[in-house]
C-alpha positions in Angstrom: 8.6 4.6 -15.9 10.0 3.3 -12.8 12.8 5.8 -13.3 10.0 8.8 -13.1 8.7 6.5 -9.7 11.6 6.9 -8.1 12.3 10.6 -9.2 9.1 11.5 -7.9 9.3 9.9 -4.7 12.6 11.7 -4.1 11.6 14.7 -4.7 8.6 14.0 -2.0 11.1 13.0 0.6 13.4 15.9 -0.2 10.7 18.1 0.3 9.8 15.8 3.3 13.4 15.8 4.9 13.7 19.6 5.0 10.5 20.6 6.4 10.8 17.3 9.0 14.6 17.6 9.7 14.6 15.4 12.6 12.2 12.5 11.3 14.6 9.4 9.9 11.2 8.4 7.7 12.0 10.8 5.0 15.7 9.6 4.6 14.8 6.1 5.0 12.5 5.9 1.9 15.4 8.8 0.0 18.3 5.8 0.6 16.1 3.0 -0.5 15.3 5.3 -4.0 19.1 6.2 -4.2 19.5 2.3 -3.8 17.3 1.6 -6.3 18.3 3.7 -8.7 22.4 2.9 -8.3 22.9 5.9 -6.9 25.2 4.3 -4.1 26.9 7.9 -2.8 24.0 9.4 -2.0 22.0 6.3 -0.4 25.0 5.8 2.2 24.4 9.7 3.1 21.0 9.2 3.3 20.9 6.1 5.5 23.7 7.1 7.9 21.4 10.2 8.5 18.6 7.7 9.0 20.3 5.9 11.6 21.9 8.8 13.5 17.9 10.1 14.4 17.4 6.0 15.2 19.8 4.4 16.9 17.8 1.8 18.3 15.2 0.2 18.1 12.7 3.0 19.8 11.2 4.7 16.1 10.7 1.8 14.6 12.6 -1.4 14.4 12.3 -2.9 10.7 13.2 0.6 9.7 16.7 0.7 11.3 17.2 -3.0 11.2 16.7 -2.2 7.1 18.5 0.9 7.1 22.1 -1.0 8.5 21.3 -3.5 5.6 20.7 -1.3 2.7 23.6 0.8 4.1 25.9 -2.3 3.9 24.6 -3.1 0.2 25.4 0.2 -0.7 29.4 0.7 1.2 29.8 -2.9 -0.6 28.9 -1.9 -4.1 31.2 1.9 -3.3 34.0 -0.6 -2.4 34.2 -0.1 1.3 34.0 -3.2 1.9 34.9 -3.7 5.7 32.1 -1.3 6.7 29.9 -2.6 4.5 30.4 -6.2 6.3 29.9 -4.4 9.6 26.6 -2.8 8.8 25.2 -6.3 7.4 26.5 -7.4 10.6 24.9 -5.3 12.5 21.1 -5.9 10.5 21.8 -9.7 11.5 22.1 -8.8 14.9 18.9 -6.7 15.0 16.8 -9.5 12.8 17.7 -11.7 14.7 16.6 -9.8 18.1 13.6 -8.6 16.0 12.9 -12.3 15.2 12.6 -13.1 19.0 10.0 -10.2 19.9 7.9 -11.7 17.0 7.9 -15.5 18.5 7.0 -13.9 22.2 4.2 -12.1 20.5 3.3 -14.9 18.2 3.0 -17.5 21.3 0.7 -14.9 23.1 -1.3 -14.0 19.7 -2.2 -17.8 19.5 -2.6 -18.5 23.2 -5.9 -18.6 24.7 -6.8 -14.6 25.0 -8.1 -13.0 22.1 -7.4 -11.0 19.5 -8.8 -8.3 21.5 -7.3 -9.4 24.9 -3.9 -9.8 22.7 -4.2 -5.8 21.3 -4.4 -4.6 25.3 -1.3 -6.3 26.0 0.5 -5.2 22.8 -1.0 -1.5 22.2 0.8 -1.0 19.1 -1.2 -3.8 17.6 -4.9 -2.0 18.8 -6.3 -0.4 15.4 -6.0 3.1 15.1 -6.7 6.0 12.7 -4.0 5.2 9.8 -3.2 1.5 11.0 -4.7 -1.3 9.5 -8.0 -2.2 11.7 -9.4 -5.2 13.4 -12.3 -7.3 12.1 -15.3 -8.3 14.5 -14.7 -11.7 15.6 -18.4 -13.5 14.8 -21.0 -14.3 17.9 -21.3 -17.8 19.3 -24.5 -18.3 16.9 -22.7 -17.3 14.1 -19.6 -19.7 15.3 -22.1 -22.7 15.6 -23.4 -22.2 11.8 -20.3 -21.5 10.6 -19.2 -24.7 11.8 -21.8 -27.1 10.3 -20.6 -26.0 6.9 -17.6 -25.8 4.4 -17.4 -22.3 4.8 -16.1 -22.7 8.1 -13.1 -23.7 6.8 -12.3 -21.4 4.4 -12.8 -18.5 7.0 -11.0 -20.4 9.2 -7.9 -20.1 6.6 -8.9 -16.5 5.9 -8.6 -15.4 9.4 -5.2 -17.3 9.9 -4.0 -15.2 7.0 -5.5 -12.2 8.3 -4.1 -12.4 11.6 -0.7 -12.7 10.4 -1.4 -9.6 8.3 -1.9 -7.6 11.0 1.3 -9.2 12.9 3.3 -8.2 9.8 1.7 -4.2 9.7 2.4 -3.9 13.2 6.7 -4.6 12.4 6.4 -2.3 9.7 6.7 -5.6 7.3 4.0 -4.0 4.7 5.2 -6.3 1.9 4.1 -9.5 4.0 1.3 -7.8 5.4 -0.3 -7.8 1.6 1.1 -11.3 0.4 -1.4 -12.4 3.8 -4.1 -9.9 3.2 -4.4 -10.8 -0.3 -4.7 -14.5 0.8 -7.4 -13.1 3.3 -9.0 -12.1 0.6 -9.1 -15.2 -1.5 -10.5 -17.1 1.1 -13.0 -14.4 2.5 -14.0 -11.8 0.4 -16.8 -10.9 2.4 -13.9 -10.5 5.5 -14.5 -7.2 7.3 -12.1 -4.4 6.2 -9.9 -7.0 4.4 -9.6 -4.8 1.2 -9.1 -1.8 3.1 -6.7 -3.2 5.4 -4.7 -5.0 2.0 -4.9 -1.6 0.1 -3.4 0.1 2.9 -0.8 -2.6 3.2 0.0 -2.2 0.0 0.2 1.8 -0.5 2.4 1.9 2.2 4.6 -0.6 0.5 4.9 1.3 -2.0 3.1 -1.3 -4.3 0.6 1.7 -5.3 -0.8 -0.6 -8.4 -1.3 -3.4 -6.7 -3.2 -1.1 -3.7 -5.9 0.1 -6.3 -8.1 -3.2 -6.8 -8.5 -3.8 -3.3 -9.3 -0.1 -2.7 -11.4 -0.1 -5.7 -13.7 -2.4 -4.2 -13.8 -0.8 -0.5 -14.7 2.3 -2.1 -17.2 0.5 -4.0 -18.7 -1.3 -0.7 -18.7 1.8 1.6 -18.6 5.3 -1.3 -18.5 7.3 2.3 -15.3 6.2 3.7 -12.9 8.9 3.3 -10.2 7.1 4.6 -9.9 4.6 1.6 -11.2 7.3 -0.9 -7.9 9.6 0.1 -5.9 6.6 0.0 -7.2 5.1 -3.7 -6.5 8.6 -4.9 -3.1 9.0 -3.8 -2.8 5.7 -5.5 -3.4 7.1 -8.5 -1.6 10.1 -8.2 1.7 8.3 -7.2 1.3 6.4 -10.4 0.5 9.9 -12.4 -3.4 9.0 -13.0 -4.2 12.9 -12.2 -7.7 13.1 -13.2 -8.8 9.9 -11.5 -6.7 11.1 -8.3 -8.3 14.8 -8.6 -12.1 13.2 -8.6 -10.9 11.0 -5.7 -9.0 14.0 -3.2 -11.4 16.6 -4.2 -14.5 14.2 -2.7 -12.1 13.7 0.7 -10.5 17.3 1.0 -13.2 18.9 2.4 -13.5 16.3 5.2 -9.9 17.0 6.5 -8.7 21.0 6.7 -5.8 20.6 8.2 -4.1 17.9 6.0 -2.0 20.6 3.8 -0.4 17.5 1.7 -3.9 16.4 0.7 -4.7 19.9 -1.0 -1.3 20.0 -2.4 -1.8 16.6 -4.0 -4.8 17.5 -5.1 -3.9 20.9 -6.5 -1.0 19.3 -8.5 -3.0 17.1 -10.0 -5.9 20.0 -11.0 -1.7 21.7 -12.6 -1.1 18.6 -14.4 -4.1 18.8 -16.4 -4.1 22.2 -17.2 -7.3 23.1 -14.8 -5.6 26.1 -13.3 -8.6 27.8 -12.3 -9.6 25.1 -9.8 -6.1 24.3 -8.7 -6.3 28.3 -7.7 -9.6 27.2 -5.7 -8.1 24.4 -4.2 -5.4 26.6 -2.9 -7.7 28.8 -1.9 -9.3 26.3 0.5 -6.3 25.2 1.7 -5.6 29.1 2.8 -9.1 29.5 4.4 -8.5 25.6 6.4 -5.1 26.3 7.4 -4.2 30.1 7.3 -1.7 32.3 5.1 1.2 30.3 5.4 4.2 30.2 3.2 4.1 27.0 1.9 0.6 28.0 0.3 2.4 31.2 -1.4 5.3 28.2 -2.5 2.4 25.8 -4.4 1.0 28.9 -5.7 4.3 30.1 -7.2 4.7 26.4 -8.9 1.0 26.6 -10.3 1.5 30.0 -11.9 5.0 28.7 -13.3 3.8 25.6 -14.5 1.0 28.0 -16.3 3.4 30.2 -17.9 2.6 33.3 -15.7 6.0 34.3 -14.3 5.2 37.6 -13.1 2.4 36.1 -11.0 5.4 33.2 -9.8 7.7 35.2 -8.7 5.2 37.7 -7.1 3.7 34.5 -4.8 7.3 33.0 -4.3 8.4 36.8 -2.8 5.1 36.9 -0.3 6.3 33.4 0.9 9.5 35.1 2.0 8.0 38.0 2.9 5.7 35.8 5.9 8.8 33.6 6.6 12.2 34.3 5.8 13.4 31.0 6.5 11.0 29.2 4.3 13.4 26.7 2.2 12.6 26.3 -1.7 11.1 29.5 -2.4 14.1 31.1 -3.3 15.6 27.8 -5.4 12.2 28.2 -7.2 12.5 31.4 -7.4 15.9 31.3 -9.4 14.8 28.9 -11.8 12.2 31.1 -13.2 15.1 33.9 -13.4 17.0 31.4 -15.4 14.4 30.4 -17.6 14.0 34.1 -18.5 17.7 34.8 -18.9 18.2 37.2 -15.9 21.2 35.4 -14.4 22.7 37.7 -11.8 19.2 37.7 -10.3 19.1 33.5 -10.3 22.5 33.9 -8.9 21.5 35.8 -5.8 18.3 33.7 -5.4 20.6 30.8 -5.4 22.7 32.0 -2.9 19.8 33.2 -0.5 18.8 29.7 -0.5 22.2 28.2 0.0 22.5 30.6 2.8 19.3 28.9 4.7 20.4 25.4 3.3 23.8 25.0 2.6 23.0 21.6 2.1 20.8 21.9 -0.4 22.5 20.2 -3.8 20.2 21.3 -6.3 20.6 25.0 -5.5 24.4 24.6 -5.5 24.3 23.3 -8.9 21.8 26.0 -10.3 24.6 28.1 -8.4 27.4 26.9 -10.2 25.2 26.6 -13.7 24.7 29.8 -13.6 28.4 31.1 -12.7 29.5 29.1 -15.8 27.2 30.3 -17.6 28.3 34.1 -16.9 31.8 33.1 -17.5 32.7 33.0 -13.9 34.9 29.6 -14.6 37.1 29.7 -11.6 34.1 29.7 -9.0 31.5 27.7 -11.3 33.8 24.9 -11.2 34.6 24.6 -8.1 31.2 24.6 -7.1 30.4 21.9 -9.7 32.9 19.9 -8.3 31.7 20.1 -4.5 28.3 18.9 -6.5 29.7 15.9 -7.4 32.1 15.1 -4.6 28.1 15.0 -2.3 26.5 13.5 -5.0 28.4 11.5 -7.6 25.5 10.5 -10.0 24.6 13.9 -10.3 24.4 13.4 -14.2 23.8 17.2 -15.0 26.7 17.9 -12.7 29.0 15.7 -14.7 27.9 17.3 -17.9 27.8 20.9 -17.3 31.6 20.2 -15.5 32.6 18.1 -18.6 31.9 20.3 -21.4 33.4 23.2 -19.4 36.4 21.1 -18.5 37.0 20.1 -22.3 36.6 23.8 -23.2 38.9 25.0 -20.8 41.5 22.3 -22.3 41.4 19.8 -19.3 41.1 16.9 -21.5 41.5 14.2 -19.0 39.5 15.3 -16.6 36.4 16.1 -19.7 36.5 12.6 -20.6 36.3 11.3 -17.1 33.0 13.4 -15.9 31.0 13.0 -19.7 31.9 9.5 -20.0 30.0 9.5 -16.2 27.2 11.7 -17.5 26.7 9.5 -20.8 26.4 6.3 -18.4 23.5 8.3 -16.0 22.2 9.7 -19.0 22.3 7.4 -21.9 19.1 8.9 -24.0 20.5 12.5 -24.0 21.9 13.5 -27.3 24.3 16.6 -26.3 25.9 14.1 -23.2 26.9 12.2 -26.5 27.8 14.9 -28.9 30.5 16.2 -25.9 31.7 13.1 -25.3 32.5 12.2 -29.1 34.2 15.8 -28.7 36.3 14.9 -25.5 37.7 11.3 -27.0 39.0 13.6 -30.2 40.4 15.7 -28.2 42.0 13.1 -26.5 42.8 11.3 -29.6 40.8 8.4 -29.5 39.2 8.8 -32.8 36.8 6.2 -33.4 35.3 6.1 -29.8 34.9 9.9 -30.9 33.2 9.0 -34.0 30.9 6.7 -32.3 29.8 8.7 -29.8 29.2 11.7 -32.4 27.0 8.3 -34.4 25.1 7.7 -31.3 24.6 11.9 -31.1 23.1 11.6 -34.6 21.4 8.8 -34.3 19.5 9.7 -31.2 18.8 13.2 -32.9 17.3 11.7 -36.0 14.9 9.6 -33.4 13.5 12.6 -31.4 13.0 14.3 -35.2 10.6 11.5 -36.2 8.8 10.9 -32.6 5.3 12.2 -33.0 5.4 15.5 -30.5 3.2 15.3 -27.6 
């Protein structure tokens, strides 16, 4: 499960950092995934590119102060070990200058001004759409009576707690925002726009589960907020709850035309369950609120794919490069539909159209290479496999498809070396295991062979007797 969390959150942020190339947000979160996920190669790309569009401290300073961290983290476990002492160095240096700006803001937050007078110093404190928001602070009446009783107290604590949530949004520190909010909570729940403020902590955190009760109840409290409604169903839909995220984003859609990421949430989530016919409609609002674009003709491609109509793919995945030629994806999606139907020279020259806008684009260069080997064009397929890796090391497909054609073409070393990868990033995969058992016979090592072709069997026998879904 958390596997399928990360997956899905790169391919957001893929999608992300190709159609906002110069944004470091998208490769931020894609190196903390990689990182998570052991995928050390690629998280060091990733968080380089981070920090080349943030230098300083100017986008956002928790981001880069994070992004030299997780960047040493990863050097260190790739074995580059001086650079990865440096970058740690470096996220000292910036925590520690971070750590000052907090204390100057801190000694004004709980000087004599208020909260209010605080925000007009510090404007990226003052609520705005998207940031957490700012409670009324009670009348002098109210003061007085909440004085002459326990409560007093106990909102006292709750406002402490609260503050210091909002100190912690406003760095970007989402993960202490929510510890404080929650507490907020436990003192106050009648607080003003603490659940909202603790869901939104928490989604953008990450924490989507733990963002659902409090947006639960703020839905619950005020059923016309869209705001929280479009937040508690991308909840759900980041943890795969499609039909409660589908009720949720169709109620809020309507309400905001020109967010295109809302209707393709929403539309996905209509695919998922099979309710093509309003995932057509769905797209067909986003085309009425935000025009004929490409990216419209891209979701409607996937939709008809994921619905079996190929025809109607491909025909919606050629319009998108019809309005834009440079649209990215729709010619990688486009090939994979030629694969699946077995027309390989024409998944080839997809592949390469895309590689021509992209060349950076990994997935296309394997599909590339996949298919090469597949029409017995070794010499190129391999070497194209092999620039796959060298980017991406983890690539476990990669390592596969390149080991079984290595041990075929004879190279027995090298066969052993990139399936005995592929079997580590892919332990559950039964033909990883049936090559690799083939590979250490080749290479005379018969009873890792044998046990390998066990663990091929025994995996087999297990996906024969799991109940099909």
């Amino acid at each position: 499960m958390i596997e399928r969390k990360w997956d899905l959150a790169i391919s957001f942020m893929e999608k992300a950092s190709k159609i906002q190339p110069e944004n470091p947000d998208p490769y931020f979160h894609l190196g903390e995934a990689y990182q998570s996920l052991g995928r050390h190669a690629q998280a060091i790309e990733a968080l380089k590119k981070t920090i080349t569009l943030n230098p300083d401290l100017g986008h956002n300073d928790y981001q880069v102060t994070s992004a030299h961290f997780r960047l040493g983290q990863s050097l260190l476990r790739a074995g580059q070990a001086e650079a990865g002492q440096k970058e740690l160095e470096i996220a000292s240096r910036l925590k520690s200058e971070g750590f000052k700006r907090d204390e100057e803001k801190t000694a004004s937050y709980l000087g004599p001004a208020s909260l209010r007078e605080h925000n007009s110093k510090f404007p990226e404190m003052a609520p705005t759409a998207g940031m957490v928001a700012e409670s009324n602070a009670p009348d002098e009446k109210t003061r007085a009576e909440l004085k002459s009783s326990e409560a007093y107290h106990a909102k006292v604590v709750a406002g402490a707690h609260e503050n210091i949530g909002l100190l912690r949004a406003g760095r970007q520190d989402f993960r202490a925002a929510v510890e404080h909010f929650a507490l907020a909570a436990k003192w106050n729940p009648q607080l003003e726009r603490i659940n909202f403020n603790w869901g939104l902590a928490a989604y953008k955190a990450e924490l989507y589960k733990e963002a659902i009760p409090p947006l639960e109840k703020e839905v619950a409290a005020n059923p016309a907020g869209a705001a929280a409604k479009q937040l508690l169903g991308m909840s759900y839909f980041m943890i795969q709850d499609y039909p409660k995220a589908s009720t949720l984003l169709d109620s809020v859609v309507a309400s905001k035309p020109g967010e295109a990421g809302l209707y393709y949430s929403l539309a996905v989530s209509l695919v998922k369950q099979g309710r093509m016919d309003e995932a057509k409609l769905t797209i067909d609002r986003m085309i009425a609120a935000g025009g004929n674009s490409a990216q419209v003709h891209i979701l409607l491609g996937q939709a008809y794919q994921e619905q079996g109509d190929t025809t109607k793919a491909l025909e919606e995945l050629k319009t998108a490069v019809a309005l834009n030629k440079k649209t990215p994806l729709a010619h990688l999606y486009s090939g994979l539909i030629y694969v699946k139907m077995g027309r390989l020279d024409e998944a080839a020259g997809e592949f390469e159209s895309e590689l021509a806008l992209d060349p950076s684009n990994i997935d296309a260069k394997y599909h590339l290479a996949f298919v090469l080997l597949a029409s017995q064009k070794i010499d190129r397929g391999i070497g194209l496999m092999k620039e796959v890796i060298k980017v991406k090391p983890e690539y476990a497909e990669a390592r596969y498809e390149l080991g079984k054609t290595l041990l075929q073409q004879g190279d027995v070393k090298d066969a052993v070396e990139n399936l005995e990868a592929a079997a580590r990033l892919r332990p559950d995969q039964s033909y990883v295991h049936y090559q690799l058992g083939r590979a250490y016979l080749a290479a005379g090592r018969k009873a890792e062979g044998e046990s390998q072709l066990e663990i091929f069997k025994q995996i087999k026998d297990k996906e024969r007797n799991e109940p099909r879904r």
